[in-house]
C-alpha positions as YAML, in Angstrom:
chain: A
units: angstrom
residues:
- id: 1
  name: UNK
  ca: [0.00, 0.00, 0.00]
- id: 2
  name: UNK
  ca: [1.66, 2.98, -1.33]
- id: 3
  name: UNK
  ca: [-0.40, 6.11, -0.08]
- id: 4
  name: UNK
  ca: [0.62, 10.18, 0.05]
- id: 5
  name: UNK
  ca: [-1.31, 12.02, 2.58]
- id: 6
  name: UNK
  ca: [-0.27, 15.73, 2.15]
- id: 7
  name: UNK
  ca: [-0.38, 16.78, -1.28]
- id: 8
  name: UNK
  ca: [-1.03, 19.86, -2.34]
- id: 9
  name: UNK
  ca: [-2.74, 21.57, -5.80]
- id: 10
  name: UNK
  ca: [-3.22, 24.72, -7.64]
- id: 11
  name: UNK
  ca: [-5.76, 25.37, -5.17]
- id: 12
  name: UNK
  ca: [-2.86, 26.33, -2.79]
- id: 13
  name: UNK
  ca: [-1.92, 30.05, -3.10]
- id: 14
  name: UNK
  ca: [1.67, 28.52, -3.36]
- id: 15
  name: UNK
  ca: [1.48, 25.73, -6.15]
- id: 16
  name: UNK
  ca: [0.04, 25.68, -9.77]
- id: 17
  name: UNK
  ca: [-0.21, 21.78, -9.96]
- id: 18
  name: UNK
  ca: [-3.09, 20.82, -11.45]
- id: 19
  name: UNK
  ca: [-5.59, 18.01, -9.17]
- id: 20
  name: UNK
  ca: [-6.00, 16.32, -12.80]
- id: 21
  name: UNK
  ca: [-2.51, 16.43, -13.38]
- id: 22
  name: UNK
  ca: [-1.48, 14.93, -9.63]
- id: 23
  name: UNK
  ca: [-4.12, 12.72, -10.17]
- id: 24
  name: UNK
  ca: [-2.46, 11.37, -13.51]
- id: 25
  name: UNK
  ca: [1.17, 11.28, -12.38]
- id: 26
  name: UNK
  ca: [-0.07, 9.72, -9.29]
- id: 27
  name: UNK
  ca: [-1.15, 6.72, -11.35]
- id: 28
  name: UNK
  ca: [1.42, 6.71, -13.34]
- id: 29
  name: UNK
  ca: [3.87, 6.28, -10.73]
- id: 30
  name: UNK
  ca: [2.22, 3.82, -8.69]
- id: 31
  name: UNK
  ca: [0.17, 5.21, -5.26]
- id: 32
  name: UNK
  ca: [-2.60, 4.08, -4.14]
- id: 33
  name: UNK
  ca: [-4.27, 6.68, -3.16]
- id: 34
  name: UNK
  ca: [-3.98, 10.22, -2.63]
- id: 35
  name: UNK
  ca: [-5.54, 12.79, 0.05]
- id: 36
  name: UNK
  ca: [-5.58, 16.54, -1.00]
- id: 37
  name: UNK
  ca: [-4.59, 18.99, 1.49]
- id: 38
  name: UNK
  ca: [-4.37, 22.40, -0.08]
- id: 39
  name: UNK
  ca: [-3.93, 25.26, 2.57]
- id: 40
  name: UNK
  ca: [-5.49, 27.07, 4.90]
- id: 41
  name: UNK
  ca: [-3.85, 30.23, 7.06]
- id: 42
  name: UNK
  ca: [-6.80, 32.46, 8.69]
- id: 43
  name: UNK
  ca: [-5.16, 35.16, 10.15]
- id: 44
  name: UNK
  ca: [-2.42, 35.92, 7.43]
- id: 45
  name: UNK
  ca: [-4.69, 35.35, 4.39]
- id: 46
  name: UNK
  ca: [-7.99, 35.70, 3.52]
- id: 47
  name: UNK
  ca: [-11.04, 33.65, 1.86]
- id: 48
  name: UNK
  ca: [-12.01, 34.51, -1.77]
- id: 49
  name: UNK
  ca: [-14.87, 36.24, -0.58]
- id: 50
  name: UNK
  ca: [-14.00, 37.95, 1.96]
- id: 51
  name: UNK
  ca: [-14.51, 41.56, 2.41]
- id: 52
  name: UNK
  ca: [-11.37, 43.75, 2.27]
- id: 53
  name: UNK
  ca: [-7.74, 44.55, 0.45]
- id: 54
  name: UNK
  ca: [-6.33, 41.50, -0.96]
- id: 55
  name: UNK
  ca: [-2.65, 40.72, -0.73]
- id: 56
  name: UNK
  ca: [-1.10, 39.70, -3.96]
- id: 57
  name: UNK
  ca: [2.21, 37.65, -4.69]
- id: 58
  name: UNK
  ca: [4.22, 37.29, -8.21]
- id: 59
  name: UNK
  ca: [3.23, 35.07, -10.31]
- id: 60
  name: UNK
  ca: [4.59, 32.11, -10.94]
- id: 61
  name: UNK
  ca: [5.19, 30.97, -14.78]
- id: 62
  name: UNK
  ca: [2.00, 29.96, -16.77]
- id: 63
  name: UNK
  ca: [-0.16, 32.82, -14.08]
- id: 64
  name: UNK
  ca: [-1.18, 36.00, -14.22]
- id: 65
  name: UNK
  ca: [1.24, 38.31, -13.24]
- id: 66
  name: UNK
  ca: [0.24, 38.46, -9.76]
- id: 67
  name: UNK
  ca: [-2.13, 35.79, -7.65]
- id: 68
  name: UNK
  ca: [-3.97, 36.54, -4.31]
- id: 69
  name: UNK
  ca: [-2.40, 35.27, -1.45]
- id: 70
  name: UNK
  ca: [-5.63, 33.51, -0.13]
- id: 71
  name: UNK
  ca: [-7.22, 30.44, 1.22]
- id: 72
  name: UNK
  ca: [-8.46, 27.37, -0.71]
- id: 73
  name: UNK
  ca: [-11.62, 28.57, -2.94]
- id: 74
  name: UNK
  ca: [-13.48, 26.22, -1.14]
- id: 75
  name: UNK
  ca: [-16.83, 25.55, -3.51]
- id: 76
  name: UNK
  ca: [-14.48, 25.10, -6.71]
- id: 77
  name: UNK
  ca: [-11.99, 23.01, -4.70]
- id: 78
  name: UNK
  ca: [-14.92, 20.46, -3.81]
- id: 79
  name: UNK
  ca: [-16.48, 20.53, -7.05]
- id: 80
  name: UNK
  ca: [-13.40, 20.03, -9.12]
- id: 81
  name: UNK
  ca: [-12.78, 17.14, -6.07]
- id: 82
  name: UNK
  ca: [-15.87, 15.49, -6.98]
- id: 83
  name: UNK
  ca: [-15.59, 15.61, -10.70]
- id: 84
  name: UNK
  ca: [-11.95, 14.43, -10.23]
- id: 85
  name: UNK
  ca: [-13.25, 11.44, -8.35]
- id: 86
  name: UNK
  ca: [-16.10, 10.29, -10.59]
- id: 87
  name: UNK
  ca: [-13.68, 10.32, -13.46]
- id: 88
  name: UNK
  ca: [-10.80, 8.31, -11.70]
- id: 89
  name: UNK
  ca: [-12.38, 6.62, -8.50]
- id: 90
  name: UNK
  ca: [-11.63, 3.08, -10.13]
- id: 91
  name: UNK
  ca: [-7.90, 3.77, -11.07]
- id: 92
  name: UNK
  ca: [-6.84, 5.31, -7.77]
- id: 93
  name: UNK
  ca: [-8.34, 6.25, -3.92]
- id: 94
  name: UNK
  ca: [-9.14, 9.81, -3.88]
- id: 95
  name: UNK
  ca: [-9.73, 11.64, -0.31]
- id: 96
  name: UNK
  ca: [-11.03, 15.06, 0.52]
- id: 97
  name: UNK
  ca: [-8.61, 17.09, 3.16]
- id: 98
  name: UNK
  ca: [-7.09, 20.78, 3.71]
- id: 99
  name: UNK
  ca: [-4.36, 21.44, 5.59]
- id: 100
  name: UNK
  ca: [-5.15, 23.77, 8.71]
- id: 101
  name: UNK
  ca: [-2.71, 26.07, 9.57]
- id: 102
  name: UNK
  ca: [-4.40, 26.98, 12.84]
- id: 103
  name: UNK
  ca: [-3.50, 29.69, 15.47]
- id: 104
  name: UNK
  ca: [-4.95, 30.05, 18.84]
- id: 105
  name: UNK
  ca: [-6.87, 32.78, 17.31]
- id: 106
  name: UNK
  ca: [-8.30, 31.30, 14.41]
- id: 107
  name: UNK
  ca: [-10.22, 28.13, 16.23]
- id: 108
  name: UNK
  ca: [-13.23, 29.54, 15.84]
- id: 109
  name: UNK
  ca: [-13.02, 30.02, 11.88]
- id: 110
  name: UNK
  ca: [-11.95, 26.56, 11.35]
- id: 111
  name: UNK
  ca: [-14.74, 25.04, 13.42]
- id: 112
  name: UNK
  ca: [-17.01, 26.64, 10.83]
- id: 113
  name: UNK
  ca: [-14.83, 25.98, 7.67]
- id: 114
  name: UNK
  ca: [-14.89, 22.15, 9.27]
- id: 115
  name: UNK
  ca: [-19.08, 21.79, 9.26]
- id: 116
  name: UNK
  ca: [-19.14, 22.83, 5.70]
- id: 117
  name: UNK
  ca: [-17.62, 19.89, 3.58]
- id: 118
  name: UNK
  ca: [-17.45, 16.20, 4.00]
- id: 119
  name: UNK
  ca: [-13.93, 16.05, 5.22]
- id: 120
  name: UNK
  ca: [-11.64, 12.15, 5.29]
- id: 121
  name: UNK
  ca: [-8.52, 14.00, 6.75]
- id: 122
  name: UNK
  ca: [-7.61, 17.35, 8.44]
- id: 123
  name: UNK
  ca: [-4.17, 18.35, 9.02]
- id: 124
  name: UNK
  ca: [-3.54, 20.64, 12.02]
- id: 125
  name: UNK
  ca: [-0.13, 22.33, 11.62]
- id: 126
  name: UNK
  ca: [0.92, 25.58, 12.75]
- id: 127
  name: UNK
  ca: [2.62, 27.66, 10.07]
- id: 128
  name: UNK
  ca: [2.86, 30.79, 12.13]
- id: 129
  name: UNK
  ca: [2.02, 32.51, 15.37]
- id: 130
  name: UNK
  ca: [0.67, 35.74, 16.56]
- id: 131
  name: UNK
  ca: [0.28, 36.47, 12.61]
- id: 132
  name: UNK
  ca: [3.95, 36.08, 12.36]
- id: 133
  name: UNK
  ca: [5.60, 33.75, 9.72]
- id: 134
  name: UNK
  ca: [8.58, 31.40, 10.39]
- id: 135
  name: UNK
  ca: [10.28, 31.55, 7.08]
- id: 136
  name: UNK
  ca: [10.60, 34.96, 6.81]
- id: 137
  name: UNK
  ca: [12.38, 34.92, 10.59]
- id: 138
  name: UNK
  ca: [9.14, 37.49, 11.61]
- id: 139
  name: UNK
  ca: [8.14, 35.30, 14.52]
- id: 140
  name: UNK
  ca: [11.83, 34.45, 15.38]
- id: 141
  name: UNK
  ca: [13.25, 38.57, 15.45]
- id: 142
  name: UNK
  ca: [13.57, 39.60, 18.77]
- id: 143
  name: UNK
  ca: [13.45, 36.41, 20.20]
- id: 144
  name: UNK
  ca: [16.37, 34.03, 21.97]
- id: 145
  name: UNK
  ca: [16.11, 30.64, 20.37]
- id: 146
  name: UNK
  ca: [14.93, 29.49, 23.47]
- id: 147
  name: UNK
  ca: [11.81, 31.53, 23.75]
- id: 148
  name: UNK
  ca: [11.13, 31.17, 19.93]
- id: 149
  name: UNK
  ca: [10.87, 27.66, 20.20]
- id: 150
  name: UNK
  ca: [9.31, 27.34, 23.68]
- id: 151
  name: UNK
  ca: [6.41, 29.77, 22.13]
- id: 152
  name: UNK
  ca: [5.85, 27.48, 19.23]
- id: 153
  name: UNK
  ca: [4.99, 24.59, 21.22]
- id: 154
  name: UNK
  ca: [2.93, 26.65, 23.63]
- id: 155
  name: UNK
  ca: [1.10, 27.19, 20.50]
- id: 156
  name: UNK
  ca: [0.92, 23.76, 19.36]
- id: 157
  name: UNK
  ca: [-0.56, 22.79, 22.90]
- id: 158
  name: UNK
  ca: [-2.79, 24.61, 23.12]
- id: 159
  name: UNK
  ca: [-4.52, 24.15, 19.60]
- id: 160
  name: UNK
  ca: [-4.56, 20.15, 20.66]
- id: 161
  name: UNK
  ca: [-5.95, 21.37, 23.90]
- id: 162
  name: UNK
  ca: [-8.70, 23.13, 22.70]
- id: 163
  name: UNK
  ca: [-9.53, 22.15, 18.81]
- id: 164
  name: UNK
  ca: [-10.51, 18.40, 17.90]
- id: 165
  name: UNK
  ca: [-11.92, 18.29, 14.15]
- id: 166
  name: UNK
  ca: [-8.13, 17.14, 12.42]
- id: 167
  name: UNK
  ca: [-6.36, 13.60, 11.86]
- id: 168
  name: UNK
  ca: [-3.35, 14.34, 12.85]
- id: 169
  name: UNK
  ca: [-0.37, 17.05, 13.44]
- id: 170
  name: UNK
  ca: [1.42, 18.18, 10.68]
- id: 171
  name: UNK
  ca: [4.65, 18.69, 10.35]
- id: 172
  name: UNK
  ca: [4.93, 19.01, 14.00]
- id: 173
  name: UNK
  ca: [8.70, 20.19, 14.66]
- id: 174
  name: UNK
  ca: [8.38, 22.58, 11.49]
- id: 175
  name: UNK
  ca: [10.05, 25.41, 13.69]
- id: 176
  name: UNK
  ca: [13.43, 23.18, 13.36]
- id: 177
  name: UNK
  ca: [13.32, 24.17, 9.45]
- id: 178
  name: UNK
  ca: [13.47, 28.13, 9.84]
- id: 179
  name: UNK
  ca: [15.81, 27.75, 12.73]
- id: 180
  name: UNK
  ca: [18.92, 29.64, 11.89]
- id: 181
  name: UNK
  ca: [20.41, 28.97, 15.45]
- id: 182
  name: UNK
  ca: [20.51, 25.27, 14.53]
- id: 183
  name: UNK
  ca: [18.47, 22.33, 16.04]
- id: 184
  name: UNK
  ca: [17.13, 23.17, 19.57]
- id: 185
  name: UNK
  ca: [17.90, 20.78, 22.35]
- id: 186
  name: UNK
  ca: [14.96, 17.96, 22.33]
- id: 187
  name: UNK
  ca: [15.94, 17.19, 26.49]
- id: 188
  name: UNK
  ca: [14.65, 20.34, 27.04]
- id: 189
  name: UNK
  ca: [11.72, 20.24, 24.85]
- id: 190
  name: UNK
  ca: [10.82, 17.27, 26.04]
- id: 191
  name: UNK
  ca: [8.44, 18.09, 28.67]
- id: 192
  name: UNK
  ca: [6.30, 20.33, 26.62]
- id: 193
  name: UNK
  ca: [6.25, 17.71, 23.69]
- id: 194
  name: UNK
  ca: [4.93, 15.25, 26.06]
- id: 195
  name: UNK
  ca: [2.41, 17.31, 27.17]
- id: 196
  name: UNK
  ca: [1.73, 18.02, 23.18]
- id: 197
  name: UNK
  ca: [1.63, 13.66, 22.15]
- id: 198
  name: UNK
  ca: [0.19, 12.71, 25.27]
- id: 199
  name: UNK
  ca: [-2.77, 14.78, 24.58]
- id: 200
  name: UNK
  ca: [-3.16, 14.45, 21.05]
- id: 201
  name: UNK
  ca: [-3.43, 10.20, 21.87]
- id: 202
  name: UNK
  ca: [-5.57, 10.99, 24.65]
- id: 203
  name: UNK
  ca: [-7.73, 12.81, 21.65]
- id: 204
  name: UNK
  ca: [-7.62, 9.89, 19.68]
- id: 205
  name: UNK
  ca: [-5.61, 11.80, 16.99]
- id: 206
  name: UNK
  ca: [-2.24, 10.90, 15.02]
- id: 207
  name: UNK
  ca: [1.06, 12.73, 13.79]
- id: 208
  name: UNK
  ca: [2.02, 12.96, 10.18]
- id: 209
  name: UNK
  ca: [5.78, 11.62, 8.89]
- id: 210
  name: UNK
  ca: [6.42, 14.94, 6.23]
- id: 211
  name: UNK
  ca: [8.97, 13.46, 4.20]
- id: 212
  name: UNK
  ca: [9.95, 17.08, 3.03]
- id: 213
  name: UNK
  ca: [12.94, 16.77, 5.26]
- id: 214
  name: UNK
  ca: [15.00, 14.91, 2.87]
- id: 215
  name: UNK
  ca: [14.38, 17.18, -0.11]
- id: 216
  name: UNK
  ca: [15.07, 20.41, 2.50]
- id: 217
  name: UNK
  ca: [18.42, 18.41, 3.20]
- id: 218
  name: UNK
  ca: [17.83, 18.24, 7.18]
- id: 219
  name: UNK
  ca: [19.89, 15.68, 9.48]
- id: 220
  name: UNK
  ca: [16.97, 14.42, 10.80]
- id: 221
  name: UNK
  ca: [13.06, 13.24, 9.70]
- id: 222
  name: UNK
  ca: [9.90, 15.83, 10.17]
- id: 223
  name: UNK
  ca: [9.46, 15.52, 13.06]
- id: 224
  name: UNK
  ca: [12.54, 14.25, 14.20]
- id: 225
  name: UNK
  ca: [13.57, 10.57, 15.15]
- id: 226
  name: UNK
  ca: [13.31, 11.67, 18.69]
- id: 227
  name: UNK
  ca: [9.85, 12.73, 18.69]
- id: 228
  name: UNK
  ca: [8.98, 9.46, 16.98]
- id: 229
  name: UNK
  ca: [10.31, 7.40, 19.24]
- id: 230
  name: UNK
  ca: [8.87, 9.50, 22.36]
- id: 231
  name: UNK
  ca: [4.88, 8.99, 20.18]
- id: 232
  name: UNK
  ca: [6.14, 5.47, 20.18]
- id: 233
  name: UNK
  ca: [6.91, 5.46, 24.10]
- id: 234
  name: UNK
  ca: [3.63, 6.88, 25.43]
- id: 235
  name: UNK
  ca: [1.80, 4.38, 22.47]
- id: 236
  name: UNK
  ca: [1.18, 6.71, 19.98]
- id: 237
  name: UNK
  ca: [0.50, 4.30, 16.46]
- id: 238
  name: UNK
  ca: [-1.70, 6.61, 14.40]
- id: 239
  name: UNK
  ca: [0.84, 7.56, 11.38]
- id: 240
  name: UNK
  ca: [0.23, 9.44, 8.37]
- id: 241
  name: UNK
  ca: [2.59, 9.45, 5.34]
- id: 242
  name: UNK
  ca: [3.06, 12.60, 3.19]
- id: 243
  name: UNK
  ca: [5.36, 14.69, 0.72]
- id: 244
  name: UNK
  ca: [4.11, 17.87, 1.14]
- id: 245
  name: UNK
  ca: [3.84, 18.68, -2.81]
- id: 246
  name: UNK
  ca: [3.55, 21.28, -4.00]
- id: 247
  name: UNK
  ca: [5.34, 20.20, -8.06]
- id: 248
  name: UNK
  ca: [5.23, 17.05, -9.51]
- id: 249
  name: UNK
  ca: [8.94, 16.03, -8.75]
- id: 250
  name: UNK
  ca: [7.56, 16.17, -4.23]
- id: 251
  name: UNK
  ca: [4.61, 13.75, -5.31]
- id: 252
  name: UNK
  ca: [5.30, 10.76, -3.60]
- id: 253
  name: UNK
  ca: [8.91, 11.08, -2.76]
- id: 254
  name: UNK
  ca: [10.70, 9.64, -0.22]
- id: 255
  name: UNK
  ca: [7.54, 7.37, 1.27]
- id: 256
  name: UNK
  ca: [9.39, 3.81, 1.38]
- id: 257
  name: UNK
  ca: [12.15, 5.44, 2.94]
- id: 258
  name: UNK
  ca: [9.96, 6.49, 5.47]
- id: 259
  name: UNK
  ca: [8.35, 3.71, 5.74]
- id: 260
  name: UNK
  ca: [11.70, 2.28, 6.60]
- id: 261
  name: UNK
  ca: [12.69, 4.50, 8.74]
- id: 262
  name: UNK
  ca: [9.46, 3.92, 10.96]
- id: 263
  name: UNK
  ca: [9.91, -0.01, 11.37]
- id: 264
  name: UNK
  ca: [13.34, 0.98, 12.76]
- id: 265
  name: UNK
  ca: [11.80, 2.98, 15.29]
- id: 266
  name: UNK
  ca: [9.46, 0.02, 16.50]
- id: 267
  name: UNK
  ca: [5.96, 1.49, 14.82]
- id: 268
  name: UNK
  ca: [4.20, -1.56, 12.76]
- id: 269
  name: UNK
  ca: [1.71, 0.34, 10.57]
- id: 270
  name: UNK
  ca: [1.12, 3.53, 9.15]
- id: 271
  name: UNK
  ca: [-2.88, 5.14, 8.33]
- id: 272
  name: UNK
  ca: [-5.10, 6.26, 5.68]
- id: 273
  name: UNK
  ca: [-8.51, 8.02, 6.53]
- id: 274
  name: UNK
  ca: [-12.01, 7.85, 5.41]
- id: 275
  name: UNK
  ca: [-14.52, 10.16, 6.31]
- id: 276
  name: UNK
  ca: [-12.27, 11.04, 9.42]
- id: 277
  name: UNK
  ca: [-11.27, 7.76, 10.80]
- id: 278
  name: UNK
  ca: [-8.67, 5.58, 10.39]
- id: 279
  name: UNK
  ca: [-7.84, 2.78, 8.41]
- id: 280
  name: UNK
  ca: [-4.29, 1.07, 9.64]
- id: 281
  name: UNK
  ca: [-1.88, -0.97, 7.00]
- id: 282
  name: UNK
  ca: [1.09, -2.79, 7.33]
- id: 283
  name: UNK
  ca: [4.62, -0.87, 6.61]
...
């Protein structure tokens, strides 16, 4: 079972990969089956519809010269979804997700974006806090390394704390990436992220493997090896696989390796979802 559970389409304000064309080369290369999780930032961007300026960003080749930095267009995403899925349901599993990049300020928006659509599989991952972005070094200026980090994971708790309509964490040491101080000392982490995976079993809930980390060229897995193993530890087994694509050479990258990398750490199966639960397989 060959499955990639964070994929992302031109429906993303950052891509311009078509859902036919993932769906093709998705087929062609093997998977099977594919969950669409094209992004969603309240508090730094804004829905289509929304009332107000619009930020723009430069296009990328084949757009218009400029592109609004905004959410998923949610009606066209889950009409083009279902059209996608009558025309290829029989050649490859198609499932319906976004990718929440949730503050603690933005719950409430989410619970409502949540009730509208028939979601299999919500991805909760924090992409930046108090409106500030990580890869721009916003959130981290004016910060020690230690407070930078210490403030993410404050974050993250307290989304799993107080928000329940996702699968499982994304990307859940993504701070790591943007860290230009270098790779912050799990020991002392430790507490907090125990706090963080004990809850999010407790919840019923999972953690995704983003196997972005070996095309970024970090020393260590998203999240790292020693997160893993802690999940592992307290009896964490819900897993999710994904590449994070965003072009056709991320689509599907990297997921035996993972895979591999999983048995190592003692986990036996990895998960797909359906209408929000789980479905385990073998590694």
């Amino acid at each position: 079972m060959r499955a990639d559970y964070h994929v992302h389409t031109e429906f993303s304000d950052d891509s311009d990969y078509a859902m036919e064309k993932v769906i093709q080369d998705s087929i062609a290369m093997g998977l099977d089956e594919i969950c669409f999780t094209d992004h969603v930032d309240y508090g730094i961007k804004k829905d289509w519809d929304e009332p107000g300026k619009m930020i723009y960003r430069k296009g990328s080749p084949g757009e218009p010269d400029e592109m609004p930095l905004a959410n998923v267009h949610y009606p066209s995403y889950y009409e083009t979804f279902k059209e996608m899925w009558a025309l290829y349901h029989d050649k490859i599993e198609l499932k319906l997700g976004l990718e929440f990049g949730m503050q603690a300020h933005t719950i409430e928006k989410y619970e409502k974006l949540f009730a509208r659509f028939p979601f299999d599989f919500i991805i909760l991952s924090v992409h930046e806090v108090e409106d500030k972005e990580f890869w721009t070094q916003d959130f981290q200026r004016g910060r020690t390394q230690k407070e930078y980090n210490e403030r993410y994971y404050e974050e993250l708790l307290y989304l799993v704390e107080n928000y329940h309509n996702y699968s499982v964490l994304g990307h859940m040491d993504l701070i790591t990436r943007y860290d230009k101080a270098g790779t912050y000392s799990f020991e002392k982490l430790k507490p907090i992220l125990t706090k963080i995976l004990k809850t999010v079993i407790a919840d019923g809930k999972g953690i995704e493997v983003n196997t972005s980390s070996y095309r970024y060229g970090l020393s260590d897995l998203t999240p790292s090896r020693d997160i893993l193993k802690l999940y592992w530890e307290l009896g964490g087994q819900m897993i999710t696989i994904g590449s994070d694509s965003h072009k056709p050479e991320h689509l599907g990258r990297f997921i035996n390796e993972t895979k591999q990398e999983l048995k190592a750490l003692g986990f036996k199966k990895f998960c797909t979802f359906d209408k929000m639960q789980p479905i385990y397989h073998q590694l």
